[in-house]
C-alpha positions in Angstrom: 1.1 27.6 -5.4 1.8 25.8 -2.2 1.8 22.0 -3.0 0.5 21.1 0.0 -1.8 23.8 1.4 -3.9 25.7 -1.3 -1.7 28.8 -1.4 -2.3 30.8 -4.6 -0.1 29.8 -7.4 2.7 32.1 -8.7 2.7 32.9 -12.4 -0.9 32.3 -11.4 -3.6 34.2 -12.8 -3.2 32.6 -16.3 -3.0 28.9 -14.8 -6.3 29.2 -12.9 -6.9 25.8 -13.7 -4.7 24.7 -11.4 -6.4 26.0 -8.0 -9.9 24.9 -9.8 -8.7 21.8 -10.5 -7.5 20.9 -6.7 -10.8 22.8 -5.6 -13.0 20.6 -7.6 -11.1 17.4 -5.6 -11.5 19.0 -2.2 -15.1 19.6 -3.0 -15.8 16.1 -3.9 -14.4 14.6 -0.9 -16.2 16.7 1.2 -19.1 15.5 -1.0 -18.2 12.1 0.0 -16.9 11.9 2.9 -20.4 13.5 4.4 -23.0 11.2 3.3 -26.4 11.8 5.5 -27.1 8.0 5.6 -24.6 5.8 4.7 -26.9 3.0 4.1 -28.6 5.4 1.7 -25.7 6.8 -0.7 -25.6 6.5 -4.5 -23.0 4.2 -6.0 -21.0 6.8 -7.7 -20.4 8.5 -4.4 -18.9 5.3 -2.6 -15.8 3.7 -3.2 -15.6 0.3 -4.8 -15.9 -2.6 -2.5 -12.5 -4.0 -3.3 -11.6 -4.3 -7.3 -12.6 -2.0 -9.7 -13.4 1.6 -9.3 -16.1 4.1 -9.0 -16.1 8.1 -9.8 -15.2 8.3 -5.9 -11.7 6.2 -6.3 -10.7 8.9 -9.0 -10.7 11.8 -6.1 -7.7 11.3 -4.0 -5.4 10.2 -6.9 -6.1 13.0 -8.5 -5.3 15.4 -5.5 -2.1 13.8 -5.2 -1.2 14.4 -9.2 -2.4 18.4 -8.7 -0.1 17.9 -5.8 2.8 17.3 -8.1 2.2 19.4 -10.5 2.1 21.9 -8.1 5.6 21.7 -6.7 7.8 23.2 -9.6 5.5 26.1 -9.4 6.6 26.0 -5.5 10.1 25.2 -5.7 11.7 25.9 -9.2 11.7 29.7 -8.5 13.4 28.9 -5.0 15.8 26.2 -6.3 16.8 29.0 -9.2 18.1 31.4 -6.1 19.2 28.8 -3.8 23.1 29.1 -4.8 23.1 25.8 -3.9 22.1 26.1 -0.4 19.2 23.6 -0.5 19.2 23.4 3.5 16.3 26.2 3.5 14.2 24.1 1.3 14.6 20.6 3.1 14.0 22.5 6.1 10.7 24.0 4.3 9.8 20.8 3.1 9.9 19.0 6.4 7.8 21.4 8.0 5.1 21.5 5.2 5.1 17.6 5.7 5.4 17.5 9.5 2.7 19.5 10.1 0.6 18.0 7.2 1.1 14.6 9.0 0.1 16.1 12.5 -3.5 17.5 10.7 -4.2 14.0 9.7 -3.7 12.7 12.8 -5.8 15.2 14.9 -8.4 14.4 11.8 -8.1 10.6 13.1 -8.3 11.6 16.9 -10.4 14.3 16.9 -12.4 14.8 19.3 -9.5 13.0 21.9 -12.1 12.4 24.8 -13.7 9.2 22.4 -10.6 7.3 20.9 -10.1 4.2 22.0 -6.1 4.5 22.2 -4.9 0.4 22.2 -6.6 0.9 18.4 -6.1 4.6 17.2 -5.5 4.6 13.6 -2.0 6.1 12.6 -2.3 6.5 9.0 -5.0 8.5 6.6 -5.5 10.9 3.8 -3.1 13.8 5.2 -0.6 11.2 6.3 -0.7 9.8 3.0 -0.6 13.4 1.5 2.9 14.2 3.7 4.9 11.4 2.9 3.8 11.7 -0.7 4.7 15.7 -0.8 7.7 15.1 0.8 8.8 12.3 -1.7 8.1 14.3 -4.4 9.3 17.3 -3.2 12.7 15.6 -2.7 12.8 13.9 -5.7 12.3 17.4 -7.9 15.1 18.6 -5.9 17.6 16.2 -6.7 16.9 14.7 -9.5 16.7 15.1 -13.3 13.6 14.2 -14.9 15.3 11.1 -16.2 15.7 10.1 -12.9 12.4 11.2 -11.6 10.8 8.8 -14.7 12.8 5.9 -13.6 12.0 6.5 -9.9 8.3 6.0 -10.4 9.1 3.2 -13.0 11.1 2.0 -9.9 8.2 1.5 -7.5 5.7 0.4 -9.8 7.4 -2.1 -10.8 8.9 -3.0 -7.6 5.6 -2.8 -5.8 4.0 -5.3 -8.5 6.8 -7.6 -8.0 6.4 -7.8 -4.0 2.8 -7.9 -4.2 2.5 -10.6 -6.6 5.7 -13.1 -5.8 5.9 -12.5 -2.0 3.6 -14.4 0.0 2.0 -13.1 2.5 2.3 -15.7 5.7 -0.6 -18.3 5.7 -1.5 -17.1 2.1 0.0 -17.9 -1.3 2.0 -15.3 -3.6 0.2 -13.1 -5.9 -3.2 -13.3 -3.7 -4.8 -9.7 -3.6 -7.8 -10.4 -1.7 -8.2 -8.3 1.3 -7.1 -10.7 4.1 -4.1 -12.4 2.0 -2.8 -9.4 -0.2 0.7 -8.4 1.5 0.1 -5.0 1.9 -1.8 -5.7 4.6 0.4 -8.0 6.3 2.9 -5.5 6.5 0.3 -2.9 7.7 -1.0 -5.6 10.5 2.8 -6.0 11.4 4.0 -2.8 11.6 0.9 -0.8 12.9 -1.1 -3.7 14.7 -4.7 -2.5 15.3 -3.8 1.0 14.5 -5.4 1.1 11.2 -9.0 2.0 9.8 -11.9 -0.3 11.3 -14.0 0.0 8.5 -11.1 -1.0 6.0 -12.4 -4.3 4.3 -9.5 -6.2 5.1 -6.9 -6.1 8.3 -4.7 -3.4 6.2 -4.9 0.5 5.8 -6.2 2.1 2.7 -3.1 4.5 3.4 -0.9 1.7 4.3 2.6 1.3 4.8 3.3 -0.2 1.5 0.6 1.0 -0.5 2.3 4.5 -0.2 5.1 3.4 -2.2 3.0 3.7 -5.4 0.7 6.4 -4.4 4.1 8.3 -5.0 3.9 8.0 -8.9 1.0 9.9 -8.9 2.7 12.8 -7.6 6.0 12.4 -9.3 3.7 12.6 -12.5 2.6 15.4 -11.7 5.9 16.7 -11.4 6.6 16.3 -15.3 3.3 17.8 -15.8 4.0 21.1 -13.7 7.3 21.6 -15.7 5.2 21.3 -18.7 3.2 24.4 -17.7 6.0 26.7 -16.3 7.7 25.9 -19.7 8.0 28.5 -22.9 6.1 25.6 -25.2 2.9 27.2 -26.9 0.1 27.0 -25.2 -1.6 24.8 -27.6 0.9 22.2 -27.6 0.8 22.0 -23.9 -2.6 21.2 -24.3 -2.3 18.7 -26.7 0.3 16.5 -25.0 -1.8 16.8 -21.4 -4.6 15.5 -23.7 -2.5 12.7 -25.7 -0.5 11.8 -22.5 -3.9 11.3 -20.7 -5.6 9.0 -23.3 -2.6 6.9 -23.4 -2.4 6.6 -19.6 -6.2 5.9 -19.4 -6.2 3.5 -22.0 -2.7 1.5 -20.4 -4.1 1.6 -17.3 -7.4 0.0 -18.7 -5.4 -2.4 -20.4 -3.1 -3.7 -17.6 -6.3 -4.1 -15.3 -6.7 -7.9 -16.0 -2.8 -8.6 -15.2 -3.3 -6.2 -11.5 -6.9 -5.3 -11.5 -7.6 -1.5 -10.4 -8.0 -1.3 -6.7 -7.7 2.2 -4.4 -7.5 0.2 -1.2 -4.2 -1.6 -2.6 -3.3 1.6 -5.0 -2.5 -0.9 -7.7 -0.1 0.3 -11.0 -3.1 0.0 -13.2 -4.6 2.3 -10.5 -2.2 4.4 -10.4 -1.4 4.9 -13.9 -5.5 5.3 -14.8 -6.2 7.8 -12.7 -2.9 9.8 -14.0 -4.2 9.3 -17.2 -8.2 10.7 -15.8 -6.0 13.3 -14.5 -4.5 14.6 -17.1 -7.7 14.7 -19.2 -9.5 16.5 -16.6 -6.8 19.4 -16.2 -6.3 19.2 -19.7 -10.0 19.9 -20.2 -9.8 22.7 -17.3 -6.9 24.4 -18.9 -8.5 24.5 -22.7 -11.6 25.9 -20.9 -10.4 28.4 -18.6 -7.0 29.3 -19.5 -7.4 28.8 -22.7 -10.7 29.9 -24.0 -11.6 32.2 -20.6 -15.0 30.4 -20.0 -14.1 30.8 -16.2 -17.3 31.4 -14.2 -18.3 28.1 -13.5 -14.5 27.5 -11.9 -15.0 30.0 -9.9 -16.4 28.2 -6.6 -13.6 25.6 -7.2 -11.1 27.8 -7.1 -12.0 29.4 -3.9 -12.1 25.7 -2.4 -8.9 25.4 -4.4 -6.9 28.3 -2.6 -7.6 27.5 1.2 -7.8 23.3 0.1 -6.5 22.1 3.1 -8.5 24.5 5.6 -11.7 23.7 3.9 -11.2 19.6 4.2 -9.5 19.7 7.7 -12.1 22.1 9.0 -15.2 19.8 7.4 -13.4 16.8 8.9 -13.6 18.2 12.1 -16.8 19.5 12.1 -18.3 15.7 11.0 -16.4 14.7 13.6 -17.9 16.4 16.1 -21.6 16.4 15.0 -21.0 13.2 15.8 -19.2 13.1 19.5 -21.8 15.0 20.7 -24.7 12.9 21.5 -27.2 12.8 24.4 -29.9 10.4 25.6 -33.4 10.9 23.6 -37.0 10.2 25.3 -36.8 6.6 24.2 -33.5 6.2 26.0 -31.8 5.7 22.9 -28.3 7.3 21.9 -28.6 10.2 19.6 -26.0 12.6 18.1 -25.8 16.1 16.3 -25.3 14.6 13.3 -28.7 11.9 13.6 -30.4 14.7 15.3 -30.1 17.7 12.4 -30.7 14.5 9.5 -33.6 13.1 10.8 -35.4 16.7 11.6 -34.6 18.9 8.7 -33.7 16.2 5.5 -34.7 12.9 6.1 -38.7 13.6 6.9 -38.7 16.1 3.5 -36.6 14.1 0.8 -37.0 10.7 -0.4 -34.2 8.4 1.3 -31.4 8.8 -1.3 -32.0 12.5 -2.3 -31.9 13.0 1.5 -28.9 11.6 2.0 -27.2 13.5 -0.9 -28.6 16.8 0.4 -26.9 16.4 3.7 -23.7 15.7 2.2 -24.3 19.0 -0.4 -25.1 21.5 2.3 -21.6 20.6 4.2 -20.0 21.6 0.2 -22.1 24.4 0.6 -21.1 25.6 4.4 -17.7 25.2 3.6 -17.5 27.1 0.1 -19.2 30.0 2.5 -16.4 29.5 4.7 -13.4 29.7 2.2 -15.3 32.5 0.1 -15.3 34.4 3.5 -11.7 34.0 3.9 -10.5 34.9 -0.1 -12.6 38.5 1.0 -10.5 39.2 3.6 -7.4 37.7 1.6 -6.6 35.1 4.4 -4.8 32.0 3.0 -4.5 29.3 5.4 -1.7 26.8 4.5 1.5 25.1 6.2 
């Protein structure tokens, strides 16, 4: 399995749960990334304003767990013939980063004829997912699990330290709000106006420092991938996913009044909570498909699953452009594609919500065409 792009696991048929798994995440951020009226979305399907968290904030996390649970299926087989010679793999994990990096960015600037370059955001999901791959990737390559443990001990702890007894200027220590919070001080120091407009505070919800933790959830998934490559029964791998994630759910729960849950700032509770969500939902994935064989339902998920990143980059730019492409209406008003196709064939049929909701379903829909098309003629996309 390519940790990065959606390529088909090795040892792969009887851990199916891992492409249906990642499939499931790239079909719910399609889901809710798409909205047809944003003004019009049910709760669940937006993120939380600031603190707390919604079934949205659980989506991205857990891609970047599956992420690291995917790399010692990648690079334990390579690392076992390397002799050593770990040059080939830096250079492969460079590339898979680099070019990951350069998606999200033509995702950010797509189409180029309509940014407004003095405040072109830099960072985003695929930048996010780079730096986070290429942490992990490293990390699994040189170091012990021991050390991999007290990495993301490490940053969790040191990332709760800065952000609650370093002040951010003008604001006292330990304020998390979205103007005084030091994450995005840093992000307005480093990157300026190059960040998300619609972010609630002057920061990035892929930040600079925010990244830091976003690691662990990766580097969790690391233990968890070693887990399921090992020779333990099958049985008592699914027990400790199950165990491991009702521990982390519950500690995450339980250290949300001392640093409440928040995606934006990717808080330790945050970050521990959805690892523990994580684990329950492959857990119950692997009991049910590799486990018991109930595998139908999975099976749309894992086609999303093994062309992931073709299927979000491609939606992504598809939005993007329903949108660029507008043209002056008989009122004089602006329309686009996008307010064009909504108001005609959903919006005058559904009530508001439903509407809304269908929009965002047929884009799942196009795009699970799209990856089924390219698993018939065996055509993988991935970096």
């Amino acid at each position: 399995m390519s940790p990065a792009s959606g390529e088909p696991a090795r040892a792969a048929e009887r851990l199916r749960s891992l492409d249906a798994f990642r499939g499931a995440t790239i079909a719910l951020m399609i889901l809710v990334n798409n909205a047809g009226d944003w003004g019009k979305t049910y709760a669940p399907l937006l993120h939380a304003e600031w603190h707390g968290w919604t079934p949205t904030d659980l989506v991205f996390p857990f891609f970047l767990f599956i992420v690291g649970v995917a790399i010692p299926f990648a690079l334990a087989p390579r690392l076992e013939h390397a002799a050593g010679d770990l040059g080939p793999l830096h250079r492969k994990i460079l590339r898979r980063a680099g070019i990951l990096f350069a998606l999200g960015l033509l995702l950010n600037w797509f189409p180029f004829w309509t940014v407004a370059w003095e405040r072109a955001r830099i960072p985003g999901v695929l930048q996010r997912i780079a730096l986070v791959y290429l942490a992990a990737a490293l990390a699994y390559l040189h170091l012990r699990p021991r050390g991999r443990a007290l990495l993301g001990l490490s940053l969790l702890a040191g990332y709760w330290a800065v952000m609650k007894l370093v002040p951010a200027p003008g604001f006292t220590a330990g304020d998390l709000s979205p103007a005084g919070n030091l994450a995005a001080w840093v992000d307005r120091l480093v990157l300026g106006a190059h960040t998300w407009r619609y972010a609630p505070g002057p920061g990035d919800p892929e930040g600079i420092l925010s990244t830091l933790p976003a690691i662990v959830s990766a580097l969790a998934g690391l233990f968890v991938g070693d887990l399921l490559r090992s020779a333990l029964a099958p049985g008592r791998k699914l027990a400790r996913l199950l165990i491991w994630g009702a521990l982390a759910t519950a500690g995450g729960l339980a250290l949300d009044p001392l640093f409440p849950i928040n995606k934006n700032l990717w808080t330790p509770s945050y970050v521990v909570f959805t690892t523990g969500a994580a684990l329950l939902g492959l857990g119950g994935a692997y009991f049910l498909i590799d486990r018991q064989g109930i595998a139908g339902w999975s099976r749309p998920f894992a086609l999303y699953g093994t062309n992931a990143i073709a299927a979000y980059v491609g939606s992504g730019l598809l939005a993007k452009l329903t949108l660029a492409i507008r043209w002056e209406a008989a009122d004089g008003a602006t329309v686009n594609l996008q307010q064009w196709l909504y108001g005609h064939l959903y919006a005058p049929l559904l009530p508001d919500y439903v509407a809304s909701l269908a929009w965002a379903s047929t884009q799942v829909a196009l795009w699970l065409a799209v990856v089924a098309w390219l698993d018939r003629r065996r055509i993988y996309l991935k970096v």
